[in-house]
VEXDOTI-338020 format. One record per residue (C-alpha): residue number from 1; residue in one letter; x, y, z. Coordinates in Angstrom, 2 decimals, padded with zeros to 5 digits. Layout:
REM residues N
<NUM A <X Y Z>>
...
***
This chain:
REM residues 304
<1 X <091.08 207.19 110.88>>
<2 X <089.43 205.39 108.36>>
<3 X <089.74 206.12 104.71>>
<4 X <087.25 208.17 102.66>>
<5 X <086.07 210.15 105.95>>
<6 X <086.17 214.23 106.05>>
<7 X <088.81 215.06 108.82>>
<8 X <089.97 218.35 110.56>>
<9 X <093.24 218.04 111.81>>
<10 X <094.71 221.06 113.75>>
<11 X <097.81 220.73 116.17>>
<12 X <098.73 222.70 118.76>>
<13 X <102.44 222.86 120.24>>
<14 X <103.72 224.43 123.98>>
<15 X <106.97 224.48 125.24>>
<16 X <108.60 225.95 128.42>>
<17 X <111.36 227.31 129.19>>
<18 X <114.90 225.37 129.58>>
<19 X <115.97 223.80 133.00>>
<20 X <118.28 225.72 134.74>>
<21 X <121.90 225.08 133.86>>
<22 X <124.54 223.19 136.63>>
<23 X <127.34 224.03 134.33>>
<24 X <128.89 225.69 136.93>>
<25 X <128.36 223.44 139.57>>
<26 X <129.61 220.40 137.80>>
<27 X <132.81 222.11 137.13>>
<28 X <133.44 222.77 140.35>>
<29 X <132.71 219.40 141.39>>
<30 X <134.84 217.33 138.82>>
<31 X <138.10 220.08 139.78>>
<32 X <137.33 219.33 143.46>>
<33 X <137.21 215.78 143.36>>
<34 X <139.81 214.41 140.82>>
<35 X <142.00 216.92 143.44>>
<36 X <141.03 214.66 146.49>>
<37 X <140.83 211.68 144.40>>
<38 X <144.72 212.16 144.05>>
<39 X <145.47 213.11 148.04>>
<40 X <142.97 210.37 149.24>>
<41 X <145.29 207.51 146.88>>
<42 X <148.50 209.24 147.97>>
<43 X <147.86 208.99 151.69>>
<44 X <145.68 205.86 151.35>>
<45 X <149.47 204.09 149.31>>
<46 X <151.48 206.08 152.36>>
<47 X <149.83 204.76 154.91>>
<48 X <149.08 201.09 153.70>>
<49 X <144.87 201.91 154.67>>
<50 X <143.33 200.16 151.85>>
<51 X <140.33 201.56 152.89>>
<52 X <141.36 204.62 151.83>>
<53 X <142.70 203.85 148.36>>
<54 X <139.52 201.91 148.00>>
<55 X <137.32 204.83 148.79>>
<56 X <139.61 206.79 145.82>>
<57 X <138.59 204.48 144.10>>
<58 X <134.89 205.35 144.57>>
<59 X <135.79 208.56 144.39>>
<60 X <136.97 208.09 140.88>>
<61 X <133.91 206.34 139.80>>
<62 X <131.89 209.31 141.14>>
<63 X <134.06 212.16 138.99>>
<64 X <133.21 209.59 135.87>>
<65 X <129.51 210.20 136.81>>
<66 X <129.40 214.14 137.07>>
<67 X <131.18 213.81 133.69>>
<68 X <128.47 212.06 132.17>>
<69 X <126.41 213.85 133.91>>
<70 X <127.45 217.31 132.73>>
<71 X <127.95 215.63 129.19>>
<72 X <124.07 214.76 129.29>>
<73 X <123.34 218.59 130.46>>
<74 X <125.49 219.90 127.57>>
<75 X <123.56 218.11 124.96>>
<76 X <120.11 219.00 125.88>>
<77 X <120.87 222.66 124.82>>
<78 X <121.90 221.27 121.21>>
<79 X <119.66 222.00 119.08>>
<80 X <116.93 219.68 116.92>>
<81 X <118.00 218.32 113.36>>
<82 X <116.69 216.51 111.01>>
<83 X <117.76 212.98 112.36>>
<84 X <117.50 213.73 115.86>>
<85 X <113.93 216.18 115.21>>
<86 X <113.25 216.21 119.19>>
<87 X <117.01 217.37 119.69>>
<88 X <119.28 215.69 122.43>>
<89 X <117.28 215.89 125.39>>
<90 X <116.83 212.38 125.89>>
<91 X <120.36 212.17 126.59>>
<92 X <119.78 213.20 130.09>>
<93 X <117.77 210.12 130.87>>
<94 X <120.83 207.63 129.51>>
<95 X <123.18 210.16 131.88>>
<96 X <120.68 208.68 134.67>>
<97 X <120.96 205.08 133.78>>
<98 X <124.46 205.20 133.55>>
<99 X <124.83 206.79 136.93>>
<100 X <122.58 204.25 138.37>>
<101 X <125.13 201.39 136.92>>
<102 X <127.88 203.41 138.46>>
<103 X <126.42 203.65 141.81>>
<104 X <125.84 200.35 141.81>>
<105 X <129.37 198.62 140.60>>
<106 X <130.57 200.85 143.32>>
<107 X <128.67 199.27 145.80>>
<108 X <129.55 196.34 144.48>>
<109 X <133.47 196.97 144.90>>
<110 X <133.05 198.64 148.61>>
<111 X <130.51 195.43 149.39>>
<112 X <133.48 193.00 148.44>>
<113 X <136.01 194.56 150.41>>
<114 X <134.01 195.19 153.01>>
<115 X <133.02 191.41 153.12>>
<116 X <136.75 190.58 153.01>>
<117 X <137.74 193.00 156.24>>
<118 X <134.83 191.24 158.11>>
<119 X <136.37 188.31 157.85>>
<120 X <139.92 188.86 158.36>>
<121 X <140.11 192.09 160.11>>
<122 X <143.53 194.32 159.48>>
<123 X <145.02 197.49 161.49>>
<124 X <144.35 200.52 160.16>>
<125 X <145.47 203.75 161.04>>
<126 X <142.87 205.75 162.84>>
<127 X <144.03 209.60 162.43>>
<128 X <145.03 208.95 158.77>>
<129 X <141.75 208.09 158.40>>
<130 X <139.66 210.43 160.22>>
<131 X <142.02 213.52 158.80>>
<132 X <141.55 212.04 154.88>>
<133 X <137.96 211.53 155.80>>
<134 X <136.95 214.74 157.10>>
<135 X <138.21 216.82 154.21>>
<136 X <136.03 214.00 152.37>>
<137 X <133.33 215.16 154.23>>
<138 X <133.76 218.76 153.42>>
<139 X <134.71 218.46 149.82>>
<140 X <131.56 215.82 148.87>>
<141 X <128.99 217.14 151.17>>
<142 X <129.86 221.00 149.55>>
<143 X <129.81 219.32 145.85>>
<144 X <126.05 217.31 146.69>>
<145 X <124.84 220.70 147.75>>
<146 X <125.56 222.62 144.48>>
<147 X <123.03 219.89 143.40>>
<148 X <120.72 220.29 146.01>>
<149 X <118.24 222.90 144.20>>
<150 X <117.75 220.47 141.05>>
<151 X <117.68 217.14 142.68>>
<152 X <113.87 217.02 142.81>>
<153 X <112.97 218.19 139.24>>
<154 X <115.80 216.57 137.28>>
<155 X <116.83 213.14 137.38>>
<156 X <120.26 213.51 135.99>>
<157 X <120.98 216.06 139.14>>
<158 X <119.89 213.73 141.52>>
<159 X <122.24 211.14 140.03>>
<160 X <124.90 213.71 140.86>>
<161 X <123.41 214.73 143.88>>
<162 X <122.88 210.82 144.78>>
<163 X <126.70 210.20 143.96>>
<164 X <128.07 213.36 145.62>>
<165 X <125.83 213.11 149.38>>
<166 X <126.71 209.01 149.09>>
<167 X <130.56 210.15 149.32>>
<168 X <129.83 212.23 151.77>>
<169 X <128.53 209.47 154.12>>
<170 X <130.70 207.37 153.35>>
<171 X <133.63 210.11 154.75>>
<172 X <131.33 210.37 157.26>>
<173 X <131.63 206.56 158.02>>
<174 X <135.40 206.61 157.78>>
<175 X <135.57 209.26 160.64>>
<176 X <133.66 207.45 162.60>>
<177 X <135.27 204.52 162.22>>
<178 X <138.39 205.79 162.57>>
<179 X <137.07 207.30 166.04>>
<180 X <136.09 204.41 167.40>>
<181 X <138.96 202.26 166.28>>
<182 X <141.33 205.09 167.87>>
<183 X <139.55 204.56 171.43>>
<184 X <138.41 201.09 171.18>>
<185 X <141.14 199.28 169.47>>
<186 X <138.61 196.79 167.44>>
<187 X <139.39 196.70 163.93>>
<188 X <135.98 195.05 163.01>>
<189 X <134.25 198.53 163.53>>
<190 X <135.69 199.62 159.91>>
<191 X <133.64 196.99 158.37>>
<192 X <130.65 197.15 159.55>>
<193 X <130.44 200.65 159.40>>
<194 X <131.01 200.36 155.85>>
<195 X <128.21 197.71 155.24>>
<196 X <126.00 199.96 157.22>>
<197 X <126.67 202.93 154.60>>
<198 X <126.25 200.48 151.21>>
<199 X <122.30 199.44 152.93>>
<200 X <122.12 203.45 152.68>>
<201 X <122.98 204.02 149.57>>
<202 X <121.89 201.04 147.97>>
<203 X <118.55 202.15 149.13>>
<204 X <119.17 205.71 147.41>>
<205 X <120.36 203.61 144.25>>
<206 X <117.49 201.45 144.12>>
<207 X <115.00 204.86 143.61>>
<208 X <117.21 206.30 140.84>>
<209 X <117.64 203.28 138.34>>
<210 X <113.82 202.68 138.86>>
<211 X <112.90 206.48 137.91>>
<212 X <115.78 205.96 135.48>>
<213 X <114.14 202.57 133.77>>
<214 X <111.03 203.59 133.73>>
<215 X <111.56 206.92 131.96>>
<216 X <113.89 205.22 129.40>>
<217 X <110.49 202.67 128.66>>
<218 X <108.53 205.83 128.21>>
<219 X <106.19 205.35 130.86>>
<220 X <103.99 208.49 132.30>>
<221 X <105.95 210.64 134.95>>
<222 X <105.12 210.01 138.10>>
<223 X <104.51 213.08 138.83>>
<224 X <101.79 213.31 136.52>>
<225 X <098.58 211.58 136.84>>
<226 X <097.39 210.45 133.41>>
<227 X <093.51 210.39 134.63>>
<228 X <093.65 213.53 135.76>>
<229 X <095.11 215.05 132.00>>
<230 X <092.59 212.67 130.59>>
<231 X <089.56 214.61 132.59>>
<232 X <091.08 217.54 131.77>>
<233 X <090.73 216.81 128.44>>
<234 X <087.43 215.50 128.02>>
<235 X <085.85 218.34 129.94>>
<236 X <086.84 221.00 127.57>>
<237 X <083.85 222.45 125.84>>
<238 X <083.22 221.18 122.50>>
<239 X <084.98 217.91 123.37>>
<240 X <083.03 214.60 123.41>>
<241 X <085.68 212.27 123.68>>
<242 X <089.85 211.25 123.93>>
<243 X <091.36 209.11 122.12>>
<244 X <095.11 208.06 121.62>>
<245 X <096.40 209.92 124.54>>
<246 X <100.21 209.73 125.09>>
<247 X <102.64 211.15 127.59>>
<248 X <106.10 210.70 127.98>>
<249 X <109.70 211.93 129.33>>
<250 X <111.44 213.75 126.70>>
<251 X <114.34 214.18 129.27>>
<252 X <114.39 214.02 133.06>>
<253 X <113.00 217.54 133.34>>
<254 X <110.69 217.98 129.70>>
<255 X <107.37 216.05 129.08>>
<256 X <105.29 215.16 125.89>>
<257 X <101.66 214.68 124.97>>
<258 X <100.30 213.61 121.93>>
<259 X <096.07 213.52 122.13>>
<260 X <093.25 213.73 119.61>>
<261 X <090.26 215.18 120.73>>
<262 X <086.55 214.26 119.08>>
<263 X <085.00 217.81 118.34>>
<264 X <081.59 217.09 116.17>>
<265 X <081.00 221.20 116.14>>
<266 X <084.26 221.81 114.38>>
<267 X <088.00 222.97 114.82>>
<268 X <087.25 225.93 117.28>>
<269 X <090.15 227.82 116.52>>
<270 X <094.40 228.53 116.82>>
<271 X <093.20 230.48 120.45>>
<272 X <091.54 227.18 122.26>>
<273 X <095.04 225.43 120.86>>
<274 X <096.58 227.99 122.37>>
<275 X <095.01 228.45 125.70>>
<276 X <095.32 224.43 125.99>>
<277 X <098.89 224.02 125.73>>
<278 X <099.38 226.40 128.17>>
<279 X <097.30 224.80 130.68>>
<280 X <098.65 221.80 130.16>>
<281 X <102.12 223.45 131.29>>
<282 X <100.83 225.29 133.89>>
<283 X <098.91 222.33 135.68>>
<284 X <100.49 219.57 134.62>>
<285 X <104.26 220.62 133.68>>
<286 X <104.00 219.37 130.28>>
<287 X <105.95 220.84 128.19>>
<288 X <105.54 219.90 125.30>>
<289 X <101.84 218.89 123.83>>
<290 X <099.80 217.90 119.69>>
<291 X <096.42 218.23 120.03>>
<292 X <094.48 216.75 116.90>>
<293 X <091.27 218.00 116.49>>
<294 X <088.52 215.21 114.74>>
<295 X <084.94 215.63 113.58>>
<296 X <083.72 212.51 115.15>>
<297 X <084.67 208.91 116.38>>
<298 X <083.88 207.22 113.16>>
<299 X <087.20 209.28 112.11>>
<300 X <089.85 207.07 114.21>>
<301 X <091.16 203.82 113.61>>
<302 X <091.90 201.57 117.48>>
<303 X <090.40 204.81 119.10>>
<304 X <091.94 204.31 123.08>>
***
């Protein structure tokens, strides 16, 4: 805005309510799995199936994950301060980079050894496997679906979810394995059931750490269609145009907007603030929005 011009600035704030808390659920989660984490090792080391102490392994790197993940959740009910004025929410969206990394180094590690096996196939033992496996089954496939309800709205639960439901196939994949070895004899079937699983995942992987990047560069939700706000805008009465018009994450479940609106008749009160904030929540999800209200264009400086 350039200087010596008459403004009217007015700002106008909405906020919804909190996401719903997975305190609970995480718990549950980290107790269940550090507990098979331990049996799977023990039994993997007893019966000399490295597949099995590998798949600990991944096991561990997934009870790392719903720590971060729950660490993420914690903070976003922290409250603002003076150095951190939009609180910790953002934290939520580092929880879902991180968990992308993990998924990934995982895949990494089960790729390797699963690279090794196809080339110099070993015995393992079938029943061990299927037996370890199937409580596998049970105890990630239960943990993914205390996850289930958030895993569309939250990106930090669907890491979770992501890591819990990848587990679980890849239990599933042991079993099967282990089935087939039992009546076929062919140790090569434990391999390439295992690279069959990390295409899977990896595919799952792929969609979270591009959400995850993209919302850590600030870019527009995809969810929301920044035309469509921008229409939405400019049709309000009174308004002749929109300028510097901003949206952004604030965490994997809370969105910003910053917009000034050109109003030559005037500020037309705290009620059309009011009323506009809350339709920006209600059809757009955006929780958070400052509306600046300007006499005319001549009033903004790179108008956009």
């Amino acid at each position: 805005m350039g200087a010596g011009h008459t403004h009217d600035h007015s700002h106008g704030h909405g906020h919804s309510h909190a996401p719903v808390s997975f305190g609970r659920a995480f718990a549950i989660g980290i107790v269940l799995n550090t507990a098979f984490v331990v049996v799977e090792a023990g039994f993997g080391l007893w019966s000399g199936s490295m597949a099995l102490v590998a798949d600990a392994g991944h096991n561990l790197s997934d009870v790392l994950s719903l720590l971060i993940a729950w660490a993420a959740a914690y903070m976003t009910t922290k409250p603002a301060s003076a150095r951190f004025t939009y609180g910790y929410k953002s934290s939520t969206i580092l929880a879902a980079l991180a968990n992308a990394a993990l998924l990934l180094v995982a895949l990494g590690a089960i790729l390797l050894e699963t690279i090794g096996r196809l080339v110099d196939p070993q015995p393992v033992p079938g029943w061990a496997m299927i037996g370890v496996a199937s409580v596998g089954i049970l105890i990630n496939g239960g943990t993914a679906l205390l996850f289930v309800s958030g895993r569309k709205h939250d990106l930090n639960i669907r890491g979770a979810f992501l890591h819990m439901a990848a587990d679980a196939l890849i239990s599933l994949g042991v079993v099967l394995a282990g089935v087939a070895i039992l009546l076929t004899g062919q140790w090569w079937i434990d391999p390439v059931t295992s690279l069959v699983i990390v295409v899977i995942i990896a595919w799952g992987t792929w969609g979270l750490l591009k959400d995850s990047v993209r919302m850590g560069l600030l870019a527009v939700p995809e969810a929301i269609d920044e035309a469509a706000v921008r229409a939405y805008l400019a049709g309000l009465p009174g308004v002749t145009a929109v300028h510097d018009l901003h949206i952004w994450p604030m965490s994997t479940t809370q969105t910003a907007l910053t917009a000034h609106l050109v109003m030559p008749a005037g500020h037309p009160g705290d009620g059309f603030l009011h009323d506009l904030t809350h339709e920006l929540d209600h059809r757009f999800h955006i929780a958070h929005a400052t509306v600046q209200v300007e006499m005319g264009e001549e009033d903004c400086i790179d108008c956009g």
